[in-house]
C-alpha positions as CSV (number, residue, x, y, z in Angstrom):
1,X,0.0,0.0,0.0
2,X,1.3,3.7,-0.8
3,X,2.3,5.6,2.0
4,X,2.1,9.3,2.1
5,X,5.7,10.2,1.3
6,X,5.1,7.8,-1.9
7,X,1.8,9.6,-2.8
8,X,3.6,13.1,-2.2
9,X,6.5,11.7,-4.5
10,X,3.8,11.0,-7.2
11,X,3.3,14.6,-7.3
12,X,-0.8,14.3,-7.3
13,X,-2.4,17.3,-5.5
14,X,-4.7,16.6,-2.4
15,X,-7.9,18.5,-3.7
16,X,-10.4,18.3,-0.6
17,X,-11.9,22.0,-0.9
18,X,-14.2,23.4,-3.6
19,X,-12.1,24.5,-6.9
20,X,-13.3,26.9,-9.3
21,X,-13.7,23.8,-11.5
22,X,-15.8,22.3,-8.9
23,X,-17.7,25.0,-7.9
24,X,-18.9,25.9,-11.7
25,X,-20.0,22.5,-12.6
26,X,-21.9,22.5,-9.5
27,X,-23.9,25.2,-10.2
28,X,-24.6,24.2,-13.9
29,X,-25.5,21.0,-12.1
30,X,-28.1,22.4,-9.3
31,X,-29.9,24.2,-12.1
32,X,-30.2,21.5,-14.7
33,X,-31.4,19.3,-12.0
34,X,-34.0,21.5,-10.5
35,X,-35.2,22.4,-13.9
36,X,-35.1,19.3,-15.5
37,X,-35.9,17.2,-12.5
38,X,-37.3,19.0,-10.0
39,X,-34.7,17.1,-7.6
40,X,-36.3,16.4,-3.8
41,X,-33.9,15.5,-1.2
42,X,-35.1,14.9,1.9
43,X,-32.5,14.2,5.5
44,X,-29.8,16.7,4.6
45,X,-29.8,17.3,7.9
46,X,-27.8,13.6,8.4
47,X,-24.7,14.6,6.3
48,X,-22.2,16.6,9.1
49,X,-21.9,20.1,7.8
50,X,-17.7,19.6,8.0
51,X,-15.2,16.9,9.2
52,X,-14.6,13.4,7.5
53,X,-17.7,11.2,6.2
54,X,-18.6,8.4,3.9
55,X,-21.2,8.8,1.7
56,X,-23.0,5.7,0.5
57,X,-25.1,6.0,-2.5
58,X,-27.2,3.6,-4.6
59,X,-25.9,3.8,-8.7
60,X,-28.6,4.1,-11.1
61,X,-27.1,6.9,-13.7
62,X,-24.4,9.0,-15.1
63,X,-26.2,11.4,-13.0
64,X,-25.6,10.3,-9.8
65,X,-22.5,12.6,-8.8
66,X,-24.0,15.7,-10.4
67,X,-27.0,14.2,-7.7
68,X,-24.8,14.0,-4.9
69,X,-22.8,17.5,-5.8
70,X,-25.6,19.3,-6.4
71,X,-27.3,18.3,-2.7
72,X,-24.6,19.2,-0.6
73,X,-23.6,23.0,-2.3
74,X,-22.0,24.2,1.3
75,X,-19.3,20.9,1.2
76,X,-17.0,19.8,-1.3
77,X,-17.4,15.9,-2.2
78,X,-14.7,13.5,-3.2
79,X,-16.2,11.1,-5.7
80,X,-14.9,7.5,-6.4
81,X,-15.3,6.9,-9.9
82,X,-13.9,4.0,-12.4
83,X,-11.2,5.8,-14.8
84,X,-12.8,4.6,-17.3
85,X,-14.5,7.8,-17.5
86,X,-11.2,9.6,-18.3
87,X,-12.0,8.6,-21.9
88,X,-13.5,12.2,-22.7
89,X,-11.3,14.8,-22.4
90,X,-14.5,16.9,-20.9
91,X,-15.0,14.4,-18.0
92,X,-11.0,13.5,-17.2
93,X,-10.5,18.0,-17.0
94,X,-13.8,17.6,-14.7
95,X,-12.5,14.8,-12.4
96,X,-9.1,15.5,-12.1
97,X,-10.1,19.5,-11.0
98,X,-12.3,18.5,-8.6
99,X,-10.7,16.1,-6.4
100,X,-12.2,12.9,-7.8
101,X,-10.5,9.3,-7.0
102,X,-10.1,7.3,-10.3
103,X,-10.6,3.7,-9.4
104,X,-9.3,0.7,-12.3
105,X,-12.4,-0.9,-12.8
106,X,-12.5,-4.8,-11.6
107,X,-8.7,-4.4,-9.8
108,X,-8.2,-4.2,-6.3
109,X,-6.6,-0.5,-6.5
110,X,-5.0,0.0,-3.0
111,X,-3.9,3.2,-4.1
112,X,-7.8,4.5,-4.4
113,X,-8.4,3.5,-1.0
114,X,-5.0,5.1,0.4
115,X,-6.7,7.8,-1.3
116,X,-9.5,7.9,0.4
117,X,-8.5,7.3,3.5
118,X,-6.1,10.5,3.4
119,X,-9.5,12.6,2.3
120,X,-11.7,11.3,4.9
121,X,-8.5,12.2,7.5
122,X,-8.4,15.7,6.0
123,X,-12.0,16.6,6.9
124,X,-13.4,15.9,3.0
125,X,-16.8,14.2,2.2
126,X,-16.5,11.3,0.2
127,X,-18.7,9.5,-2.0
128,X,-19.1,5.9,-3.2
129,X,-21.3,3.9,-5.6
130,X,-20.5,0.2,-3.8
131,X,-22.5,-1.4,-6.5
132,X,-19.7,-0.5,-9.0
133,X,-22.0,-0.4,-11.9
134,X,-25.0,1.0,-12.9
135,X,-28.3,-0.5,-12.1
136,X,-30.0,-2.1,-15.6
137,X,-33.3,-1.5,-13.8
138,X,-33.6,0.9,-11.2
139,X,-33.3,-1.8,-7.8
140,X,-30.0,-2.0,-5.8
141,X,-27.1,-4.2,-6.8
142,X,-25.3,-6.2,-4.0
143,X,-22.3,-4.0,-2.3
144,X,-18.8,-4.5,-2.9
145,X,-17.2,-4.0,0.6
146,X,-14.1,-1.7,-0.3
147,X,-15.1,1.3,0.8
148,X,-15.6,0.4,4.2
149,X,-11.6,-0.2,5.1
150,X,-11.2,3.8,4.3
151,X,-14.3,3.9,7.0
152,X,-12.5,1.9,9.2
153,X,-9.1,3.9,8.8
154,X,-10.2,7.5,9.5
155,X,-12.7,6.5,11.7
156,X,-15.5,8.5,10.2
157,X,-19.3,7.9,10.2
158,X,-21.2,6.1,7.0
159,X,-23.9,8.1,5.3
160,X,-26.5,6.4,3.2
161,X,-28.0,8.1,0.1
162,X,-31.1,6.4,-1.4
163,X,-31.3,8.3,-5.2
164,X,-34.6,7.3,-6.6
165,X,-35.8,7.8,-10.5
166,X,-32.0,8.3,-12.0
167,X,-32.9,5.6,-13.7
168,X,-36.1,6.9,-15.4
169,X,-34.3,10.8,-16.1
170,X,-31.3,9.2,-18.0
171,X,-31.1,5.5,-18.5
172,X,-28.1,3.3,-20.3
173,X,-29.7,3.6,-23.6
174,X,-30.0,7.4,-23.3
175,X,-27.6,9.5,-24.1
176,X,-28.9,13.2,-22.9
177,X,-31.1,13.2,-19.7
178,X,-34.8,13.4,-19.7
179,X,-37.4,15.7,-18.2
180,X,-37.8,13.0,-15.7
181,X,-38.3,13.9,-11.5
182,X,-35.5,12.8,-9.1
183,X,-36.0,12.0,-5.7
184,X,-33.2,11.7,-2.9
185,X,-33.4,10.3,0.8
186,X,-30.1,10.6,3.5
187,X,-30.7,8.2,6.4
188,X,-29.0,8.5,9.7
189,X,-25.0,7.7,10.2
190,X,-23.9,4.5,10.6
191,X,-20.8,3.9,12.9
192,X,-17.8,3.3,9.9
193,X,-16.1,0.9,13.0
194,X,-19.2,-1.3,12.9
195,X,-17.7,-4.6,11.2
196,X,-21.2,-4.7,9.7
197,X,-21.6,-1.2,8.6
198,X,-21.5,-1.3,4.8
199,X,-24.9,-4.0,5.1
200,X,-26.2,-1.8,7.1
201,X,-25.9,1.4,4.6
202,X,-27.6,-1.0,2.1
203,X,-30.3,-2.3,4.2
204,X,-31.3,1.2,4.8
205,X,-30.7,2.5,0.9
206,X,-32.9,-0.4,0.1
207,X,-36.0,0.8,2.6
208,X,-35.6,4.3,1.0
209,X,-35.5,3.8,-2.4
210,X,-38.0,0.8,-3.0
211,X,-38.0,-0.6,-6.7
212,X,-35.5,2.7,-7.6
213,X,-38.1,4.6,-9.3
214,X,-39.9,7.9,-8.3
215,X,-43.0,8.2,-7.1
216,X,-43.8,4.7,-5.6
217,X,-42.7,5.4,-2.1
218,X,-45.3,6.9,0.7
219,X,-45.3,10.2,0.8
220,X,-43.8,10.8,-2.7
Protein backbone atom coordinates (compact mmCIF):
# COMPACT_ATOMS: atom_id res chain seq x y z
CA UNK A 1 0.00 0.00 0.00
CA UNK A 2 1.25 3.69 -0.79
CA UNK A 3 2.28 5.64 2.00
CA UNK A 4 2.09 9.34 2.09
CA UNK A 5 5.65 10.17 1.32
CA UNK A 6 5.14 7.84 -1.86
CA UNK A 7 1.85 9.63 -2.85
CA UNK A 8 3.62 13.11 -2.15
CA UNK A 9 6.50 11.74 -4.48
CA UNK A 10 3.83 10.95 -7.18
CA UNK A 11 3.26 14.62 -7.31
CA UNK A 12 -0.78 14.33 -7.33
CA UNK A 13 -2.41 17.32 -5.54
CA UNK A 14 -4.73 16.64 -2.40
CA UNK A 15 -7.89 18.51 -3.70
CA UNK A 16 -10.44 18.33 -0.56
CA UNK A 17 -11.89 21.95 -0.90
CA UNK A 18 -14.18 23.39 -3.56
CA UNK A 19 -12.14 24.55 -6.92
CA UNK A 20 -13.27 26.87 -9.31
CA UNK A 21 -13.68 23.76 -11.49
CA UNK A 22 -15.78 22.29 -8.88
CA UNK A 23 -17.74 25.04 -7.90
CA UNK A 24 -18.92 25.93 -11.66
CA UNK A 25 -19.96 22.51 -12.58
CA UNK A 26 -21.85 22.47 -9.51
CA UNK A 27 -23.85 25.18 -10.23
CA UNK A 28 -24.65 24.21 -13.92
CA UNK A 29 -25.45 21.02 -12.07
CA UNK A 30 -28.06 22.39 -9.29
CA UNK A 31 -29.86 24.23 -12.06
CA UNK A 32 -30.24 21.47 -14.71
CA UNK A 33 -31.45 19.30 -12.04
CA UNK A 34 -34.04 21.54 -10.46
CA UNK A 35 -35.16 22.45 -13.93
CA UNK A 36 -35.13 19.30 -15.50
CA UNK A 37 -35.87 17.23 -12.46
CA UNK A 38 -37.26 18.97 -10.02
CA UNK A 39 -34.67 17.10 -7.62
CA UNK A 40 -36.27 16.44 -3.75
CA UNK A 41 -33.87 15.48 -1.21
CA UNK A 42 -35.12 14.89 1.95
CA UNK A 43 -32.45 14.23 5.45
CA UNK A 44 -29.77 16.72 4.61
CA UNK A 45 -29.78 17.33 7.88
CA UNK A 46 -27.81 13.55 8.43
CA UNK A 47 -24.68 14.60 6.32
CA UNK A 48 -22.24 16.59 9.09
CA UNK A 49 -21.89 20.13 7.77
CA UNK A 50 -17.72 19.64 8.05
CA UNK A 51 -15.25 16.95 9.17
CA UNK A 52 -14.62 13.43 7.52
CA UNK A 53 -17.69 11.22 6.22
CA UNK A 54 -18.58 8.42 3.90
CA UNK A 55 -21.21 8.79 1.72
CA UNK A 56 -23.00 5.73 0.53
CA UNK A 57 -25.09 6.04 -2.52
CA UNK A 58 -27.16 3.59 -4.61
CA UNK A 59 -25.87 3.83 -8.65
CA UNK A 60 -28.57 4.14 -11.05
CA UNK A 61 -27.08 6.92 -13.70
CA UNK A 62 -24.38 8.99 -15.10
CA UNK A 63 -26.20 11.43 -13.01
CA UNK A 64 -25.60 10.32 -9.82
CA UNK A 65 -22.53 12.65 -8.77
CA UNK A 66 -23.97 15.66 -10.35
CA UNK A 67 -27.05 14.19 -7.69
CA UNK A 68 -24.83 13.98 -4.90
CA UNK A 69 -22.77 17.55 -5.80
CA UNK A 70 -25.55 19.29 -6.44
CA UNK A 71 -27.33 18.28 -2.71
CA UNK A 72 -24.64 19.22 -0.63
CA UNK A 73 -23.58 22.99 -2.27
CA UNK A 74 -22.00 24.18 1.33
CA UNK A 75 -19.29 20.86 1.24
CA UNK A 76 -16.97 19.76 -1.33
CA UNK A 77 -17.45 15.93 -2.23
CA UNK A 78 -14.73 13.48 -3.17
CA UNK A 79 -16.21 11.09 -5.70
CA UNK A 80 -14.88 7.53 -6.38
CA UNK A 81 -15.34 6.86 -9.87
CA UNK A 82 -13.93 4.05 -12.41
CA UNK A 83 -11.17 5.79 -14.84
CA UNK A 84 -12.83 4.57 -17.28
CA UNK A 85 -14.52 7.78 -17.45
CA UNK A 86 -11.22 9.63 -18.26
CA UNK A 87 -11.95 8.57 -21.93
CA UNK A 88 -13.48 12.15 -22.71
CA UNK A 89 -11.26 14.80 -22.38
CA UNK A 90 -14.52 16.87 -20.86
CA UNK A 91 -14.98 14.37 -17.95
CA UNK A 92 -11.03 13.51 -17.16
CA UNK A 93 -10.52 18.01 -16.95
CA UNK A 94 -13.84 17.63 -14.69
CA UNK A 95 -12.50 14.82 -12.42
CA UNK A 96 -9.10 15.48 -12.08
CA UNK A 97 -10.10 19.49 -10.97
CA UNK A 98 -12.27 18.46 -8.57
CA UNK A 99 -10.66 16.06 -6.39
CA UNK A 100 -12.19 12.95 -7.77
CA UNK A 101 -10.50 9.32 -7.04
CA UNK A 102 -10.08 7.27 -10.33
CA UNK A 103 -10.61 3.73 -9.36
CA UNK A 104 -9.27 0.66 -12.30
CA UNK A 105 -12.37 -0.85 -12.84
CA UNK A 106 -12.49 -4.80 -11.62
CA UNK A 107 -8.74 -4.40 -9.75
CA UNK A 108 -8.15 -4.17 -6.26
CA UNK A 109 -6.56 -0.49 -6.54
CA UNK A 110 -4.97 -0.02 -2.96
CA UNK A 111 -3.87 3.24 -4.14
CA UNK A 112 -7.77 4.55 -4.36
CA UNK A 113 -8.44 3.46 -1.04
CA UNK A 114 -4.99 5.15 0.37
CA UNK A 115 -6.65 7.80 -1.32
CA UNK A 116 -9.48 7.89 0.41
CA UNK A 117 -8.47 7.28 3.47
CA UNK A 118 -6.08 10.45 3.42
CA UNK A 119 -9.47 12.60 2.31
CA UNK A 120 -11.69 11.31 4.91
CA UNK A 121 -8.47 12.17 7.47
CA UNK A 122 -8.41 15.70 5.99
CA UNK A 123 -12.02 16.59 6.94
CA UNK A 124 -13.42 15.94 3.05
CA UNK A 125 -16.79 14.23 2.23
CA UNK A 126 -16.50 11.34 0.20
CA UNK A 127 -18.68 9.45 -1.99
CA UNK A 128 -19.09 5.85 -3.24
CA UNK A 129 -21.31 3.94 -5.63
CA UNK A 130 -20.54 0.17 -3.81
CA UNK A 131 -22.52 -1.38 -6.47
CA UNK A 132 -19.74 -0.46 -8.95
CA UNK A 133 -21.95 -0.42 -11.93
CA UNK A 134 -24.95 0.99 -12.93
CA UNK A 135 -28.33 -0.51 -12.09
CA UNK A 136 -30.01 -2.10 -15.56
CA UNK A 137 -33.31 -1.51 -13.79
CA UNK A 138 -33.57 0.93 -11.22
CA UNK A 139 -33.26 -1.80 -7.81
CA UNK A 140 -30.00 -1.96 -5.79
CA UNK A 141 -27.06 -4.25 -6.77
CA UNK A 142 -25.32 -6.21 -4.03
CA UNK A 143 -22.29 -4.05 -2.33
CA UNK A 144 -18.79 -4.50 -2.88
CA UNK A 145 -17.23 -4.03 0.65
CA UNK A 146 -14.08 -1.71 -0.26
CA UNK A 147 -15.09 1.34 0.79
CA UNK A 148 -15.60 0.36 4.21
CA UNK A 149 -11.64 -0.18 5.08
CA UNK A 150 -11.17 3.79 4.28
CA UNK A 151 -14.31 3.88 6.98
CA UNK A 152 -12.47 1.95 9.23
CA UNK A 153 -9.08 3.87 8.78
CA UNK A 154 -10.22 7.47 9.47
CA UNK A 155 -12.70 6.50 11.70
CA UNK A 156 -15.53 8.55 10.16
CA UNK A 157 -19.29 7.95 10.18
CA UNK A 158 -21.16 6.08 7.02
CA UNK A 159 -23.89 8.14 5.31
CA UNK A 160 -26.55 6.38 3.16
CA UNK A 161 -28.02 8.07 0.06
CA UNK A 162 -31.08 6.43 -1.38
CA UNK A 163 -31.29 8.33 -5.17
CA UNK A 164 -34.59 7.30 -6.57
CA UNK A 165 -35.80 7.76 -10.50
CA UNK A 166 -32.03 8.27 -12.04
CA UNK A 167 -32.92 5.59 -13.74
CA UNK A 168 -36.11 6.88 -15.45
CA UNK A 169 -34.29 10.77 -16.08
CA UNK A 170 -31.29 9.23 -18.01
CA UNK A 171 -31.12 5.52 -18.47
CA UNK A 172 -28.07 3.28 -20.28
CA UNK A 173 -29.66 3.57 -23.55
CA UNK A 174 -30.00 7.38 -23.35
CA UNK A 175 -27.60 9.51 -24.07
CA UNK A 176 -28.93 13.20 -22.93
CA UNK A 177 -31.09 13.24 -19.74
CA UNK A 178 -34.80 13.38 -19.66
CA UNK A 179 -37.37 15.65 -18.16
CA UNK A 180 -37.78 12.95 -15.67
CA UNK A 181 -38.30 13.94 -11.47
CA UNK A 182 -35.52 12.78 -9.12
CA UNK A 183 -35.95 12.02 -5.67
CA UNK A 184 -33.16 11.66 -2.92
CA UNK A 185 -33.37 10.34 0.76
CA UNK A 186 -30.14 10.60 3.51
CA UNK A 187 -30.73 8.24 6.44
CA UNK A 188 -29.00 8.49 9.69
CA UNK A 189 -24.99 7.73 10.22
CA UNK A 190 -23.93 4.50 10.61
CA UNK A 191 -20.76 3.90 12.95
CA UNK A 192 -17.83 3.28 9.88
CA UNK A 193 -16.12 0.94 13.01
CA UNK A 194 -19.22 -1.28 12.88
CA UNK A 195 -17.70 -4.57 11.19
CA UNK A 196 -21.19 -4.71 9.67
CA UNK A 197 -21.63 -1.24 8.64
CA UNK A 198 -21.50 -1.26 4.83
CA UNK A 199 -24.85 -4.04 5.06
CA UNK A 200 -26.23 -1.84 7.11
CA UNK A 201 -25.92 1.36 4.64
CA UNK A 202 -27.60 -1.00 2.14
CA UNK A 203 -30.29 -2.34 4.21
CA UNK A 204 -31.30 1.17 4.81
CA UNK A 205 -30.75 2.53 0.94
CA UNK A 206 -32.89 -0.43 0.06
CA UNK A 207 -36.01 0.84 2.64
CA UNK A 208 -35.61 4.32 1.02
CA UNK A 209 -35.49 3.75 -2.42
CA UNK A 210 -37.95 0.77 -2.96
CA UNK A 211 -38.01 -0.60 -6.71
CA UNK A 212 -35.51 2.75 -7.56
CA UNK A 213 -38.14 4.58 -9.29
CA UNK A 214 -39.89 7.90 -8.32
CA UNK A 215 -42.97 8.16 -7.06
CA UNK A 216 -43.78 4.75 -5.62
CA UNK A 217 -42.69 5.44 -2.09
CA UNK A 218 -45.34 6.89 0.71
CA UNK A 219 -45.33 10.24 0.85
CA UNK A 220 -43.79 10.79 -2.74
Amino acid sequence: MATEDEAAADGAELITHSTPVYRIGRGVCRIELALLHRLRVTGIEHVPKSGGVLLVANHQSFLDIPIVSAMLPHRHVCFVARDSLTRSRFLAFMLRHSGAILIRRGAADRRALTDMVEHLRAGDAVCVYPEGTRSSDGSLGEFKPGALFAAKRARVPIVPIGIRGAIDALPRSAKLPRPRRIAVSVGAPIDGRDPDAMNLARESIAGMIGDGRYGTMRGS
